[in-house]
SEVEX-97832 format. One line per 4 residues: for each residue x, y, z of N, C-alpha, C. Coordinates in steps of 0.02 Angstrom, whole numbers, plus 50000, padded with zeros to 5 digits. Layout:
BEGIN
X Y Z X Y Z X Y Z; ... $
// end
This chain:
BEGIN
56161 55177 56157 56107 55226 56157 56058 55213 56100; 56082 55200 56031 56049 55195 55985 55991 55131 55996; 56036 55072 56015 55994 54995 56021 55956 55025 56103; 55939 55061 56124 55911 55081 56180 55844 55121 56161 $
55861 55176 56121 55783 55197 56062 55761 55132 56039; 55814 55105 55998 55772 55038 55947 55734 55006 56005; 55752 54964 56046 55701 54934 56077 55638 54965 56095; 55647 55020 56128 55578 55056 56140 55528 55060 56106 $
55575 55097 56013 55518 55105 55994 55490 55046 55946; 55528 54971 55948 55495 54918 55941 55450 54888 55986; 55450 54897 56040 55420 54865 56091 55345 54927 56079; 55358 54982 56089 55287 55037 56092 55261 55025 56022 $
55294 54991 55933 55264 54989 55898 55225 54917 55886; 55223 54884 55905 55229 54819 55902 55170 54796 55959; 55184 54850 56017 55128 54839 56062 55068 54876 56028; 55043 54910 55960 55011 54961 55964 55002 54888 55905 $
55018 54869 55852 54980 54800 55805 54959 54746 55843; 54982 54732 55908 54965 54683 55943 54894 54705 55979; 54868 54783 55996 54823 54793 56038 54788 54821 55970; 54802 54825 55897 54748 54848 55857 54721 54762 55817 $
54765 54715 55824 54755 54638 55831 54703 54609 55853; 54705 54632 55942 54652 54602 55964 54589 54626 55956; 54553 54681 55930 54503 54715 55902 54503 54673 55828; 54551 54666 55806 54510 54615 55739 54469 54553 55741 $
54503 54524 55805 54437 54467 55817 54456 54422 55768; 54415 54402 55741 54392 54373 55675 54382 54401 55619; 54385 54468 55637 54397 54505 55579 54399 54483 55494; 54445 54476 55478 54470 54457 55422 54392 54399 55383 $
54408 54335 55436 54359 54277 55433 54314 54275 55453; 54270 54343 55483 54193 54364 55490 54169 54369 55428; 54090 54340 55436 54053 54345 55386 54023 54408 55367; 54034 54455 55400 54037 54555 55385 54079 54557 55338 $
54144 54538 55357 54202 54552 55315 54209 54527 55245; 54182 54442 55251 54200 54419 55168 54117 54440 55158; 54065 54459 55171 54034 54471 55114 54034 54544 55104; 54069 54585 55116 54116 54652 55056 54133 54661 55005 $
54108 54697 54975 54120 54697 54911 54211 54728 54906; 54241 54700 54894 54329 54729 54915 54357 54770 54821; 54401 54798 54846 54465 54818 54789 54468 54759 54772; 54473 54764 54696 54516 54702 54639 54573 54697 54661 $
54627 54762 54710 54677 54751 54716 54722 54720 54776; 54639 54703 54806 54635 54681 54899 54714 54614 54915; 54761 54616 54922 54801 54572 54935 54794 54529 54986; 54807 54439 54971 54780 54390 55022 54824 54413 55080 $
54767 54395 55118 54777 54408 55199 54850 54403 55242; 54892 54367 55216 54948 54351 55225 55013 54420 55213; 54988 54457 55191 55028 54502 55145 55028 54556 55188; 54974 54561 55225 54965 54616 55280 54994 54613 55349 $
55010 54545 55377 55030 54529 55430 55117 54556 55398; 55128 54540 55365 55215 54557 55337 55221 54596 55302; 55171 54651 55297 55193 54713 55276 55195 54755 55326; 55136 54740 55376 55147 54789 55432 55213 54764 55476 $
55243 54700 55490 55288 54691 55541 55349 54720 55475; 55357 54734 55423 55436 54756 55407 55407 54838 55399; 55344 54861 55425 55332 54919 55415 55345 54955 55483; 55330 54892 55538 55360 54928 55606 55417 54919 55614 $
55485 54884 55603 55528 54850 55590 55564 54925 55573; 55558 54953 55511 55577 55009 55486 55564 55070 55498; 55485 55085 55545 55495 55132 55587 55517 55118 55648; 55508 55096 55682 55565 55096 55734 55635 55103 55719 $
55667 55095 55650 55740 55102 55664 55734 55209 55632; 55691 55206 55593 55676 55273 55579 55639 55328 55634; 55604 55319 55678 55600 55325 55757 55662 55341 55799; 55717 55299 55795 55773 55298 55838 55823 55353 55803 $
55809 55322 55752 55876 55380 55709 55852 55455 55711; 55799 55481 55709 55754 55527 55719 55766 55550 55772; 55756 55522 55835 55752 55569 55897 55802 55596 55930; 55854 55578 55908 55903 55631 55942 55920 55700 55904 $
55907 55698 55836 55887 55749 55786 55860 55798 55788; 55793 55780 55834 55710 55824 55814 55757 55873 55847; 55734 55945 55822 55748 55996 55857 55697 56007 55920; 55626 55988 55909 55596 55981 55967 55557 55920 55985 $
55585 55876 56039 55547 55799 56073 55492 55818 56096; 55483 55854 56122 55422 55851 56137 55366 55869 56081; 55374 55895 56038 55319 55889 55945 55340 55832 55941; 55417 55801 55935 55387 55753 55893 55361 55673 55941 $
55380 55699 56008 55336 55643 56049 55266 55629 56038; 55240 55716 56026 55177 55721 56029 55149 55692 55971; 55189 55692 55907 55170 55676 55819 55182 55598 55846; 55224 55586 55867 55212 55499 55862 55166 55472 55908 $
55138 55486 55967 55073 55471 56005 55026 55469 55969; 55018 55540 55909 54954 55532 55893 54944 55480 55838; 55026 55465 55806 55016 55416 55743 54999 55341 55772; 55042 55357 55844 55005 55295 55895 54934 55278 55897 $
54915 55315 55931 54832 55304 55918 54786 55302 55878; 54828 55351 55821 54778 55343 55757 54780 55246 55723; 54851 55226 55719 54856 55165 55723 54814 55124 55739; 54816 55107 55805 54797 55073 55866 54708 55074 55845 $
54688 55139 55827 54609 55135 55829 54564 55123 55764; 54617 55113 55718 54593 55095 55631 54560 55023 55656; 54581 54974 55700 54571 54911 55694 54484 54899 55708; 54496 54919 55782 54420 54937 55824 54359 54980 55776 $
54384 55023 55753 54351 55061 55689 54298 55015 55639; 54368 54982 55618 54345 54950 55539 54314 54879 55569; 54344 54838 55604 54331 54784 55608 54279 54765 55674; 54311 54785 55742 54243 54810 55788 54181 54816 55787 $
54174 54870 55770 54119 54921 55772 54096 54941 55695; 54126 54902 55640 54110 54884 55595 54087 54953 55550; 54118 55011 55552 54133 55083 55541 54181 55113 55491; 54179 55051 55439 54238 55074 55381 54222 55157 55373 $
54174 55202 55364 54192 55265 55334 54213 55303 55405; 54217 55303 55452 54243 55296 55519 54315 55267 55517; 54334 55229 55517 54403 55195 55491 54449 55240 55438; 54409 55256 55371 54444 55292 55317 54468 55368 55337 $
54410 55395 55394 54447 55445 55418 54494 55452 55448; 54501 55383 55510 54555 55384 55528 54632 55347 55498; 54604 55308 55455 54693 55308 55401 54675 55373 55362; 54649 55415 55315 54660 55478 55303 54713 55519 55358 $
54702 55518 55386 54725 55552 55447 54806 55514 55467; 54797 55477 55469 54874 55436 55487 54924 55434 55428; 54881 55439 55354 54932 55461 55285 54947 55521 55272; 54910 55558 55325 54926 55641 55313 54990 55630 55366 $
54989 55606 55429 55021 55608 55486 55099 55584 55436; 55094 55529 55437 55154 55499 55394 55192 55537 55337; 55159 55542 55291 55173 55598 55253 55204 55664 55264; 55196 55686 55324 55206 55751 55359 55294 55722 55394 $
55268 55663 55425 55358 55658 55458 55407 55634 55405; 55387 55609 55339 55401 55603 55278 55436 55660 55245; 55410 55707 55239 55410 55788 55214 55464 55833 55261; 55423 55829 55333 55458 55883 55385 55521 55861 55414 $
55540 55797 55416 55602 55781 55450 55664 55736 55402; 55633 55765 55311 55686 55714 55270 55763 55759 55290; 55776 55810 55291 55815 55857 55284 55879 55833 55356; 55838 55822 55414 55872 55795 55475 55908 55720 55467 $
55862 55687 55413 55890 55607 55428 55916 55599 55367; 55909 55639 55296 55929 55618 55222 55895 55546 55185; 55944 55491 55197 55931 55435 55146 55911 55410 55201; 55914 55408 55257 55881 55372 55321 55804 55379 55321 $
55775 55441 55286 55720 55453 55285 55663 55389 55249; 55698 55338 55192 55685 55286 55140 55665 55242 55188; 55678 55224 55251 55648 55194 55292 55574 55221 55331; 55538 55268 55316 55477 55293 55298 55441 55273 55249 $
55470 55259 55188 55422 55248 55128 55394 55192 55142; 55403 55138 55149 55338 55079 55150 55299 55089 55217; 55278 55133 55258 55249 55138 55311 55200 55195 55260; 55222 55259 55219 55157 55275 55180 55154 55244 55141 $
55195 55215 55091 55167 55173 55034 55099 55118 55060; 55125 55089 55094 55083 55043 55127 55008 55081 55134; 55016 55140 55185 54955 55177 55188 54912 55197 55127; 54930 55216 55096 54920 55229 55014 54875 55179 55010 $
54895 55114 54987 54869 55078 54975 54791 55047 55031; 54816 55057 55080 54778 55013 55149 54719 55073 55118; 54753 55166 55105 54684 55196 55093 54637 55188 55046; 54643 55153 55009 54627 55149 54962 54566 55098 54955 $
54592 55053 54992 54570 54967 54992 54509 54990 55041; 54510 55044 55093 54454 55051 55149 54419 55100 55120; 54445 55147 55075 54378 55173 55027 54357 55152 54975; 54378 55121 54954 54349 55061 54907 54285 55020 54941 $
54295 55011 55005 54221 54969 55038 54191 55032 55056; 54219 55084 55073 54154 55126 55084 54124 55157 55056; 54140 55174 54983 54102 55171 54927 54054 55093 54902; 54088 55061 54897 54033 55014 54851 54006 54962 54900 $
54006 54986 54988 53974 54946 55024 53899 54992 55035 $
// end
């Protein structure tokens, strides 16, 4: 049952970096992008591809351990759809449509989201919950780095 959540919710997280992927394009190596003025603390490009895969990696096993818990699936179906899409649409945002203060609202919004299943469901999972922290830590930082260009862009 357990490796039956895990897959799912690797396959639904994994499909959601792969479809916020293809909206980067070139992203990264567009000439929009490097001439940005970035965070001093901007980490090479490499660092992001493997922070987000041990960041889905660890929600999905925090996902699985979670749902037989929630007192109600259907909130927290509904809380992870929207962290779904909030996901999924940072890419198209920032890199797309080229909308960083557009973008910052929506990671604002996904570190509140995180934060919240962080907060509201430590009590259900305990030390299982530690498999959350680098999915906001991470955010933290990602917020930071996208208001950083939308200030000094």
């Amino acid at each position: 049952m357990m490796l039956g959540r895990l897959a799912i919710f690797l396959i639904l997280n994994f499909a959601a970096l792969g479809i916020g992927g293809l909206f980067t394009g070139s992203g990264v190596a567009s000439a929009w992008y490097a001439g940005l003025d970035k965070a001093p603390w901007t980490p090479p490009g490499w660092v992001f591809g493997a922070a987000w895969t041990t960041i889905m990696l660890c929600f999905s096993l925090y996902m699985a351990y979670l749902l037989p818990q929630a007192e109600s699936k259907t909130l927290l179906w509904g809380l992870y759809a929207l962290q779904w899409l909030l996901n999924v649409a940072w890419n198209p945002l920032f890199f797309h449509f080229r909308k960083p203060a557009w973008a910052l609202t929506v990671i604002l919004l996904l570190t509140l989201l995180i934060g919240f299943f962080l907060w509201n469901y430590r009590q259900s999972l305990g030390l299982k919950s530690l498999l959350l922290l680098p999915y906001f830590l991470w955010l933290l930082i990602a917020t930071s780095l996208n208001a950083f260009i939308v200030l000094k862009n």
